[in-house]
N, C-alpha and C positions, 0 to 999 in steps of 0.2 A: 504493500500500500504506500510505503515512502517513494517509490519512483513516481505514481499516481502524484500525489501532492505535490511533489517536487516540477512535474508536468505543470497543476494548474498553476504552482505560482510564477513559471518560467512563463507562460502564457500570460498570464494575468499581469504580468510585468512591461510583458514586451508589448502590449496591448495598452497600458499607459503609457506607458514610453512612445510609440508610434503614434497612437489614435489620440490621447488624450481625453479628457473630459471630456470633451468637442462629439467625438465617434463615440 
């Protein structure tokens, strides 16, 4: 399950990081 988590917060990151608030 720790690669799962590790997945959404790598996602979850690069997803504020690119899109920001905005997206």
């Amino acid at each position: 399950m720790a690669t799962y988590t590790a997945a959404q917060y790598l996602l979850a990151m690069g997803a504020l990081r690119c899109g920001g608030s905005g997206s």
